[in-house]
Backbone as CSV, one residue per row, in Angstrom:
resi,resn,N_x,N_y,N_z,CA_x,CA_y,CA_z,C_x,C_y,C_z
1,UNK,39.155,17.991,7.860,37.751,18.219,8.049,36.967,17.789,6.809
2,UNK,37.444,18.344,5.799,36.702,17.405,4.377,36.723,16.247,4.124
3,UNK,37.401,15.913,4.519,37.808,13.944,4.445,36.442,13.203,5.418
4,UNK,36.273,14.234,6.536,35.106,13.550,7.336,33.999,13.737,6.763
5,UNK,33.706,14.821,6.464,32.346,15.236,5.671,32.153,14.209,4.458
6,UNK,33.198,14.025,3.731,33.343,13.062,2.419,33.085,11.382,2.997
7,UNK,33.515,11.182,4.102,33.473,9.879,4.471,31.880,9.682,4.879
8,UNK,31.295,10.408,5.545,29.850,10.391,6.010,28.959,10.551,4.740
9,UNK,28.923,11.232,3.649,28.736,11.386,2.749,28.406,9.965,1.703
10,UNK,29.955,9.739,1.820,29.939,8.392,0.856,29.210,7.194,1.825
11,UNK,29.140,7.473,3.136,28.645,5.963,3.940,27.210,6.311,3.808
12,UNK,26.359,7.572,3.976,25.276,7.639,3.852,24.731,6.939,2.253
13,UNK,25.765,7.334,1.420,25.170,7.033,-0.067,25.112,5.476,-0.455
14,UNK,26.080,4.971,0.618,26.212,3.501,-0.130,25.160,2.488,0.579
15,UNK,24.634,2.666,1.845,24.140,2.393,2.775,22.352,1.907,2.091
16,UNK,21.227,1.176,2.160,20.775,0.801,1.348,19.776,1.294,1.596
17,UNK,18.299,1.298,1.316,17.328,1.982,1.604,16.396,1.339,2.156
18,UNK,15.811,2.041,3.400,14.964,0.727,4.133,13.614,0.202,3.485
19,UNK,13.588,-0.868,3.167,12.323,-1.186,2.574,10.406,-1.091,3.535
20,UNK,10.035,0.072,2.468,9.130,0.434,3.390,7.811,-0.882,3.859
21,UNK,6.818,-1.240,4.727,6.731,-2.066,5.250,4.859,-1.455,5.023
22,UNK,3.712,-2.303,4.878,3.010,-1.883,4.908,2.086,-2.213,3.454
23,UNK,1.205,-1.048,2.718,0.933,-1.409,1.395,0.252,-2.616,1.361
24,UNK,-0.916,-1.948,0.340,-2.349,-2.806,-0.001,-2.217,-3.012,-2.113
25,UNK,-2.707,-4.376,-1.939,-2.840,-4.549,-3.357,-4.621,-4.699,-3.593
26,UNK,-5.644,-4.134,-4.373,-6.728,-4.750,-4.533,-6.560,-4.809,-6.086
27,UNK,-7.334,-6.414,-6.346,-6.972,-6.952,-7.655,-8.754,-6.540,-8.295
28,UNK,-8.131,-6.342,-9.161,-10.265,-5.682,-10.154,-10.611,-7.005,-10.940
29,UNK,-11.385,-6.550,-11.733,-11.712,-7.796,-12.809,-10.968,-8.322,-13.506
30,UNK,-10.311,-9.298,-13.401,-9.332,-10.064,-14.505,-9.911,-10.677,-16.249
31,UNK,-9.469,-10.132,-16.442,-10.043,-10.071,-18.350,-9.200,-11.535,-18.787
32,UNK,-9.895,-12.815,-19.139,-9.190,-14.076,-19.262,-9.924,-15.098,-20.406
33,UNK,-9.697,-15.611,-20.667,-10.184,-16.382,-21.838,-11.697,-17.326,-21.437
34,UNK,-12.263,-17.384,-21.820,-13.703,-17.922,-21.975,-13.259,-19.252,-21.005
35,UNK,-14.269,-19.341,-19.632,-14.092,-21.079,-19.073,-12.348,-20.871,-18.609
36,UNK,-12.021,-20.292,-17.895,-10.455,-20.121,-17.486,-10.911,-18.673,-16.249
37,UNK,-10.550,-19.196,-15.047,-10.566,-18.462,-13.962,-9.353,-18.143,-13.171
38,UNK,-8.091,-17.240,-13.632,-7.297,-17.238,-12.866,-7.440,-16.156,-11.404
39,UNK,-8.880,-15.611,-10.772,-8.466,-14.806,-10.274,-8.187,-15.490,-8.832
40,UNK,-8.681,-16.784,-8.392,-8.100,-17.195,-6.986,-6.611,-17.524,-7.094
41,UNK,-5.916,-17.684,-8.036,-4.557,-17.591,-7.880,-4.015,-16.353,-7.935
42,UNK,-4.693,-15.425,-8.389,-3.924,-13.844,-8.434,-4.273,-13.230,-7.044
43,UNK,-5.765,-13.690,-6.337,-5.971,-13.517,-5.328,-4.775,-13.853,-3.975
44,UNK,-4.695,-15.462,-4.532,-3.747,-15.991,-3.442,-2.181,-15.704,-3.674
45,UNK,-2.110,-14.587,-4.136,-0.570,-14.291,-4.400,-0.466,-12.618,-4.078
46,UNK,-1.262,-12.079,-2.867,-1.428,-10.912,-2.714,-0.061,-10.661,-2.191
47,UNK,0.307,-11.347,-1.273,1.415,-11.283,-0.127,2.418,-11.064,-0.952
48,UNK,2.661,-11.805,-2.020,4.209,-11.705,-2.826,4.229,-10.471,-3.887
49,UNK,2.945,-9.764,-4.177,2.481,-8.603,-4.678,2.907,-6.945,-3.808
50,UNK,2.444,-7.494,-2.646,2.197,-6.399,-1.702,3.571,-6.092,-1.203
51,UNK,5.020,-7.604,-1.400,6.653,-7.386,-1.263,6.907,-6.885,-2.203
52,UNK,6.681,-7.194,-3.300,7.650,-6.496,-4.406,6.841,-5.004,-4.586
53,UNK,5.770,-4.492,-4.188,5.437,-3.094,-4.157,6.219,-2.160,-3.034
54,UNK,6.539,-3.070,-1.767,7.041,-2.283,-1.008,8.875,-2.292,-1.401
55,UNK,9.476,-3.028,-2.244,10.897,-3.033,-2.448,10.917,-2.126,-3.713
56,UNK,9.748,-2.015,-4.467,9.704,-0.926,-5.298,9.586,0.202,-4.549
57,UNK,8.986,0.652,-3.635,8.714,2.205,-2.743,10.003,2.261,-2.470
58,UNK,11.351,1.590,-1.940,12.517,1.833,-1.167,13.284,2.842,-2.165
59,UNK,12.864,2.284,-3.362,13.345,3.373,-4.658,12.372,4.600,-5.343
60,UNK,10.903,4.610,-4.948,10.231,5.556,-5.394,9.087,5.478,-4.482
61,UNK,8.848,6.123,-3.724,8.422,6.347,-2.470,7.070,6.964,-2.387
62,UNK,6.962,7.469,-3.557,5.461,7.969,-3.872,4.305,7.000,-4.993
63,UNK,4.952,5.617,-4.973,4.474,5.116,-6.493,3.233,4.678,-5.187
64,UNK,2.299,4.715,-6.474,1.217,4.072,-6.235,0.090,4.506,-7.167
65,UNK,-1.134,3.888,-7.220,-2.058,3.705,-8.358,-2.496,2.410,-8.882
66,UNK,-2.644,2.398,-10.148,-3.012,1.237,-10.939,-2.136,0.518,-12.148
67,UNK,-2.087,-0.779,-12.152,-1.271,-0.961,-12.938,-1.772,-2.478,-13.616
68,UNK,-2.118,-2.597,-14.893,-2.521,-3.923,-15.506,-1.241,-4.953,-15.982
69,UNK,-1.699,-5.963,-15.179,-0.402,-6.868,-15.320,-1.442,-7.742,-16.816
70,UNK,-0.025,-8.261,-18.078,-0.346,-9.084,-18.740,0.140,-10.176,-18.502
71,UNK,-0.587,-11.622,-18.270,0.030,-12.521,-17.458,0.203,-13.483,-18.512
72,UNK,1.608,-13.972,-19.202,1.251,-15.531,-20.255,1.420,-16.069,-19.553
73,UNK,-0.023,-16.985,-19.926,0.468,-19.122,-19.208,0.141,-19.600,-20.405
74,UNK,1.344,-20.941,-19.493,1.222,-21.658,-20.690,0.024,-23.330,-20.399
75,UNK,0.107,-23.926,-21.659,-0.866,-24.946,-21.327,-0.793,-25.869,-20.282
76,UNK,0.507,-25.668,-19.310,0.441,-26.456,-17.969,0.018,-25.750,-16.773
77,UNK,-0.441,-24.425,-17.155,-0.189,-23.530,-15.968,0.296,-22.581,-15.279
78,UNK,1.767,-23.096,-15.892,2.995,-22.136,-15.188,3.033,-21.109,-16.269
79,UNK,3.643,-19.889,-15.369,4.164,-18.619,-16.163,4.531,-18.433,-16.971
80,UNK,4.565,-17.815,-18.114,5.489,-17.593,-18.880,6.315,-16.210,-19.237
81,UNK,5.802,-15.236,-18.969,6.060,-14.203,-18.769,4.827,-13.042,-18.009
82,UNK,5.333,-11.591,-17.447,4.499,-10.784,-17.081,4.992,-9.282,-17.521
83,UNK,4.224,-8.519,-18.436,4.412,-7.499,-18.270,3.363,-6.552,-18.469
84,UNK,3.468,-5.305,-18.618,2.480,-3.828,-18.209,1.873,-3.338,-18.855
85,UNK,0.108,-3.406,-19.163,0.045,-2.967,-20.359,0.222,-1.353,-20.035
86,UNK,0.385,-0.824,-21.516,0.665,0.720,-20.982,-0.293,1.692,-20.179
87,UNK,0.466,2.289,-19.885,-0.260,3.783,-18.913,-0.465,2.768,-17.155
88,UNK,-1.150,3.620,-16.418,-1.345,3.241,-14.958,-0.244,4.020,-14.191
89,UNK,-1.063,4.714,-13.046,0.434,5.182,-12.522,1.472,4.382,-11.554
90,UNK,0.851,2.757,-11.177,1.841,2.190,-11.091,2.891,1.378,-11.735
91,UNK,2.760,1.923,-13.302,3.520,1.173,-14.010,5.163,1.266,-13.863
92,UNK,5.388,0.686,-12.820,6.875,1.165,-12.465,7.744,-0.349,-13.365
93,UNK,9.136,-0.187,-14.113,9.388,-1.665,-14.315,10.111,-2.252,-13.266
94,UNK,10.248,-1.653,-12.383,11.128,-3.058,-11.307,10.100,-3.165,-9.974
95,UNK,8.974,-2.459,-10.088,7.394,-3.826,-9.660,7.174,-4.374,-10.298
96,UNK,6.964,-3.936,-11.752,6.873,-5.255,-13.055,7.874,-6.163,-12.833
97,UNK,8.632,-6.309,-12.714,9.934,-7.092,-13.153,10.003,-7.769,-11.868
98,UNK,10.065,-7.228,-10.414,9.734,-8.068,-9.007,8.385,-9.322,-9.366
99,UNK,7.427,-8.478,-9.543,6.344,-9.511,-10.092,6.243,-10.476,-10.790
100,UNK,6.943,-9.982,-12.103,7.362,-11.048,-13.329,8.014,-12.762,-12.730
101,UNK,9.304,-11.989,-11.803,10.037,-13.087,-11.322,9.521,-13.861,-9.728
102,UNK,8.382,-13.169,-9.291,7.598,-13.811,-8.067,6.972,-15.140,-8.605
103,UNK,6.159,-14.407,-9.605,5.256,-15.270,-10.631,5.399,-16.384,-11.238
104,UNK,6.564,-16.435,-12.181,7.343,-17.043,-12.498,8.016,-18.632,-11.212
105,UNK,8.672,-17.895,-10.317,8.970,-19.003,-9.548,7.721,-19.928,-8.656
106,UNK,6.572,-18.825,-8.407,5.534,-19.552,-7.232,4.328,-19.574,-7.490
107,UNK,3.720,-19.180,-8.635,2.681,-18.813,-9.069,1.922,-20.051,-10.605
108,UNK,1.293,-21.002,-9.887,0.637,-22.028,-11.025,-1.274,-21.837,-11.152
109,UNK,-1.187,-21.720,-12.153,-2.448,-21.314,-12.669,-2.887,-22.777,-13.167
110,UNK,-4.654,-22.911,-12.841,-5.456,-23.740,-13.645,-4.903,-23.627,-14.871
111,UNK,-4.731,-25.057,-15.371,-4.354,-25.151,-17.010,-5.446,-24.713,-18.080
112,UNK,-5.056,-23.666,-18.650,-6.175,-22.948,-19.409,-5.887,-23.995,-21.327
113,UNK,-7.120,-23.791,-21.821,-7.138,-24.729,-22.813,-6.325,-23.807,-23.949
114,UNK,-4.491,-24.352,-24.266,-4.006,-23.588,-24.676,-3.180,-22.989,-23.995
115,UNK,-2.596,-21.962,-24.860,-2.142,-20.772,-23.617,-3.209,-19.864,-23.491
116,UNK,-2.976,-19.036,-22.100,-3.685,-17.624,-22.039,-2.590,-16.460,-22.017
117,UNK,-3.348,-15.358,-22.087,-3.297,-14.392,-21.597,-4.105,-13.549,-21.118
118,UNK,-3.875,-13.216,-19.430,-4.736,-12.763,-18.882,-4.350,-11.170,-18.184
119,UNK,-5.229,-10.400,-18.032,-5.414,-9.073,-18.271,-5.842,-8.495,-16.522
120,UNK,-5.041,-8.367,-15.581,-4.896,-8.183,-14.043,-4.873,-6.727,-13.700
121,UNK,-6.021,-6.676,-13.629,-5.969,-4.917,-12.987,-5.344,-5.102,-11.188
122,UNK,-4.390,-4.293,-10.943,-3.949,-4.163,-9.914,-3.754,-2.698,-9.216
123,UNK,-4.492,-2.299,-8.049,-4.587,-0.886,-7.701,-3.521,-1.313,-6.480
124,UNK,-2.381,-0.597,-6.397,-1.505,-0.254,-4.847,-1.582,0.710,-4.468
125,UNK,-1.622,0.591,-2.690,-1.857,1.867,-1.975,-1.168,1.748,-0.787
126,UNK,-0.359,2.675,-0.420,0.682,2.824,0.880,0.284,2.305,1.804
Protein backbone atom coordinates (compact mmCIF):
# COMPACT_ATOMS: atom_id res chain seq x y z
CA UNK A 1 0.00 0.00 0.00
CA UNK A 2 2.92 2.53 0.55
CA UNK A 3 4.66 1.75 -2.55
CA UNK A 4 1.31 3.04 -4.28
CA UNK A 5 0.91 6.11 -2.37
CA UNK A 6 4.85 6.71 -3.03
CA UNK A 7 4.43 5.98 -6.73
CA UNK A 8 1.48 8.59 -7.20
CA UNK A 9 3.34 10.88 -5.15
CA UNK A 10 6.56 10.79 -7.06
CA UNK A 11 4.41 10.87 -10.60
CA UNK A 12 2.47 13.84 -9.36
CA UNK A 13 5.90 15.60 -8.43
CA UNK A 14 7.74 14.94 -11.55
CA UNK A 15 4.92 15.71 -13.88
CA UNK A 16 5.34 19.47 -15.13
CA UNK A 17 3.27 22.40 -14.48
CA UNK A 18 0.69 23.60 -16.83
CA UNK A 19 1.64 26.78 -18.26
CA UNK A 20 -0.96 29.22 -17.39
CA UNK A 21 -2.51 30.81 -20.63
CA UNK A 22 -3.82 34.32 -20.70
CA UNK A 23 -1.95 37.62 -19.13
CA UNK A 24 -1.59 41.28 -20.21
CA UNK A 25 1.66 43.24 -20.58
CA UNK A 26 1.12 47.27 -20.70
CA UNK A 27 4.45 48.95 -21.56
CA UNK A 28 4.69 52.87 -19.76
CA UNK A 29 7.11 55.44 -20.84
CA UNK A 30 10.36 54.15 -22.04
CA UNK A 31 13.25 56.38 -20.66
CA UNK A 32 15.90 56.28 -23.91
CA UNK A 33 18.52 58.42 -25.15
CA UNK A 34 17.79 61.79 -26.85
CA UNK A 35 16.45 61.17 -30.90
CA UNK A 36 16.25 57.15 -30.27
CA UNK A 37 12.65 55.67 -30.09
CA UNK A 38 12.60 52.16 -29.06
CA UNK A 39 9.04 51.97 -27.93
CA UNK A 40 7.40 50.45 -31.34
CA UNK A 41 9.73 47.64 -31.02
CA UNK A 42 9.00 47.01 -27.30
CA UNK A 43 5.47 47.56 -28.38
CA UNK A 44 5.78 44.95 -31.16
CA UNK A 45 7.21 42.33 -28.92
CA UNK A 46 4.16 42.17 -26.54
CA UNK A 47 3.32 38.54 -27.58
CA UNK A 48 6.86 37.16 -26.67
CA UNK A 49 6.49 39.26 -23.28
CA UNK A 50 3.06 38.12 -22.42
CA UNK A 51 4.90 33.97 -23.05
CA UNK A 52 7.56 34.30 -20.94
CA UNK A 53 5.14 35.95 -18.12
CA UNK A 54 2.87 33.14 -18.42
CA UNK A 55 5.93 30.29 -18.18
CA UNK A 56 6.98 32.39 -15.28
CA UNK A 57 3.26 32.00 -13.47
CA UNK A 58 3.65 27.93 -14.04
CA UNK A 59 6.28 28.50 -11.21
CA UNK A 60 4.78 31.47 -9.23
CA UNK A 61 1.31 31.85 -9.79
CA UNK A 62 0.64 34.99 -8.06
CA UNK A 63 3.51 37.18 -9.78
CA UNK A 64 2.37 40.11 -11.16
CA UNK A 65 2.93 43.99 -11.01
CA UNK A 66 5.63 46.10 -12.39
CA UNK A 67 8.84 45.51 -13.48
CA UNK A 68 11.60 47.93 -15.35
CA UNK A 69 13.44 46.14 -17.92
CA UNK A 70 17.15 47.67 -18.65
CA UNK A 71 17.57 47.06 -22.26
CA UNK A 72 21.55 47.33 -23.84
CA UNK A 73 21.75 47.87 -27.62
CA UNK A 74 24.26 47.99 -29.31
CA UNK A 75 25.20 50.39 -32.30
CA UNK A 76 23.54 47.93 -34.84
CA UNK A 77 20.50 47.45 -32.97
CA UNK A 78 20.62 44.14 -31.67
CA UNK A 79 20.54 43.22 -27.95
CA UNK A 80 22.93 43.06 -25.85
CA UNK A 81 21.77 42.25 -22.72
CA UNK A 82 18.41 42.71 -20.37
CA UNK A 83 18.09 43.04 -16.90
CA UNK A 84 15.84 44.50 -13.74
CA UNK A 85 16.29 47.53 -12.37
CA UNK A 86 15.63 46.95 -8.68
CA UNK A 87 12.36 46.71 -6.74
CA UNK A 88 8.86 46.10 -8.85
CA UNK A 89 6.82 43.34 -7.82
CA UNK A 90 7.36 41.69 -10.98
CA UNK A 91 10.86 41.45 -10.64
CA UNK A 92 10.95 37.76 -10.90
CA UNK A 93 14.60 36.46 -12.55
CA UNK A 94 13.36 33.74 -14.81
CA UNK A 95 10.77 36.50 -16.51
CA UNK A 96 13.92 38.49 -16.58
CA UNK A 97 15.96 35.88 -17.93
CA UNK A 98 12.82 34.43 -20.43
CA UNK A 99 12.89 38.06 -21.68
CA UNK A 100 16.58 38.59 -21.76
CA UNK A 101 16.80 35.48 -24.13
CA UNK A 102 13.39 36.40 -26.28
CA UNK A 103 15.12 39.70 -26.87
CA UNK A 104 18.20 38.70 -27.59
CA UNK A 105 17.18 36.15 -30.35
CA UNK A 106 14.07 38.36 -32.08
CA UNK A 107 14.14 41.65 -30.98
CA UNK A 108 16.17 44.55 -33.39
CA UNK A 109 15.99 47.98 -32.41
CA UNK A 110 16.51 51.29 -34.57
CA UNK A 111 20.29 51.79 -34.47
CA UNK A 112 20.68 54.27 -31.71
CA UNK A 113 23.79 56.68 -32.15
CA UNK A 114 26.17 54.52 -30.08
CA UNK A 115 24.97 52.18 -27.71
CA UNK A 116 21.82 52.70 -25.57
CA UNK A 117 20.36 51.92 -22.73
CA UNK A 118 16.90 51.99 -22.41
CA UNK A 119 14.69 52.08 -19.31
CA UNK A 120 11.06 49.79 -20.06
CA UNK A 121 8.49 50.09 -17.56
CA UNK A 122 6.48 46.93 -17.84
CA UNK A 123 3.12 46.35 -15.73
CA UNK A 124 1.78 42.33 -15.93
CA UNK A 125 -1.56 41.30 -15.11
CA UNK A 126 -3.26 37.75 -15.07
Amino acid sequence: MESAGAASASASASAPAAVPTGGTVLVGDINAPKGFDPKPVVDGFKPQLVDCYNKARATHPDLCGKVTLQIQINEGGAVLGVDAAPGGHANDPALVACIADAMKAGAHFPKPKGTAIVNAPLVFHP
